[in-house]
Every structure is written in structure tokens, then in C-alpha cells.
C-alpha angles and dihedrals in degrees: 000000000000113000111215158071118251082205090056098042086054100046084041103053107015088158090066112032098088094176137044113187110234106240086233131055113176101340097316130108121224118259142208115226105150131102080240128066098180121050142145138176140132124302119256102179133215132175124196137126118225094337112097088190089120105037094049088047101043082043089060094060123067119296106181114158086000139124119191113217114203121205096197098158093258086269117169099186090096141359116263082209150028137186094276087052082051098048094054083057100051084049089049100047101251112162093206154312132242116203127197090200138023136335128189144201084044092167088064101040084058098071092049123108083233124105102223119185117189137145100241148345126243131174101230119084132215131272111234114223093157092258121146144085128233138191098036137109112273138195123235117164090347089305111129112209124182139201109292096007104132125246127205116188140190156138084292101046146281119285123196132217144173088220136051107261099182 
């Protein structure tokens, strides 16, 4: 468990936080789903719009010290992840997602040792076409995050830096 305060981080190291999330995208506020409230890591980034191809591929490899942040266009139309997709993060060492869409099977993702932001939960799951980019710098509320920046997140917000802070 992570041990810190992204209020405190901020306030800590200004110089080097160069993004703060906004605590709205279109309309959604960000929520928490995952067994964890308080995660960083390192940003492995993904960008797709209602096709979990890559997220459920990147989240089989080891994620050890990372957090995969997901631009999925903020749709609500179907969940970029579910509780199996999850699980295969919790076996390869990944800290947390953060997903710019859906998720499903929340009830279940809750009792996961994963931190998992998203904007909403829906029931219907994607349909996988093997769309999707990874490891470029993507856009969410305006934030642009690239590829290895680091992501704390907790109950206050997610804060985003080129260094480690913690």
C-alpha cells in the first residue's frame, strides 16, 4: 500500500508535478473501484475507444511499479475492463489503472489488491477488434501524460510528474 498524500506531494515538490487531473471529464467525476485508494507507479500508456484489445494485452505482462492510463475517449457506451482483465493485473504486478471510460464487474474489483480510477461503471463490455496504441502521449481533461511519467493517486486526485516523487 502506497504510503502518501497527493496533497501533500503537490504542495511537497511543485517544481516537479507538471499535471493535476481535473476531478471532472465530460461531465463524470472520477471514481474510485479498486480494493486500493492510494497507488503510483509509473505510466504505461494506452489509447483506444470502446476496444479493450490493448488493455487486456499490456495488463497480461509485468507490471511491477506501473499504472496503466487508459485514454479511452471518456465513452460510456461500454467498460475497457472487468474483473478477469483485473485479475490478470493483480497476477502480473500491476499497482493500478486508470481508466478514462467504463469498468465492469465493480463488486468484484473491489476486493482486489488493484487501485482502479474510472469515470463510471457499465455492464456491457467491449468488443475487441485489436484497436488501440500504446506507449504514446495521450490526452485526458486536457492533461497530457506520456509513456514513464509517474501517477499518484488518491481520495483527493491524481497528480502527474516526470520524476518519481515517492
Amino acid at each position: 500500500m502506497a504510503d502518501f498524500v497527493t496533497c501533500d506531494l503537490l504542495d511537497d515538490n511543485e517544481d516537479k508535478v507538471i499535471y493535476v487531473l481535473p476531478p471532472i471529464i465530460d461531465g463524470q467525476a472520477w471514481r474510485q473501484y479498486g480494493g486500493v485508494s492510494t497507488f503510483g507507479g509509473q505510466a504505461v500508456t494506452v489509447k483506444c475507444f470502446e476496444d479493450n484489445s490493448r488493455v487486456k494485452e499490456l495488463l497480461a505482462t509485468d507490471g511491477t511499479g506501473k499504472i496503466l492510463v487508459v485514454d479511452g475517449g471518456a465513452s460510456m457506451r461500454c467498460a475497457l475492463m472487468g474483473d478477469m482483465i483485473a485479475k490478470s493485473a493483480v497476477e502480473n504486478g500491476w499497482v493500478g489503472v486508470i481508466i478514462s471510460g467504463c469498468v465492469r464487474d465493480v463488486d468484484e474489483i473491489a476486493k482486489m489488491t488493484l487501485g482502479v480510477l474510472a469515470l463510471a461503471s457499465i455492464p456491457k463490455k467491449s468488443v475487441r477488434k485489436g484497436v488501440g496504441e500504446t506507449g504514446l502521449p495521450i490526452s485526458i481533461g486536457g492533461v497530457t501524460i506520456c509513456d514513464g511519467d509517474f501517477v499518484y493517486v488518491d481520495n483527493n486526485g491524481v497528480i502527474v510528474s516526470k520524476e518519481k516523487l515517492v
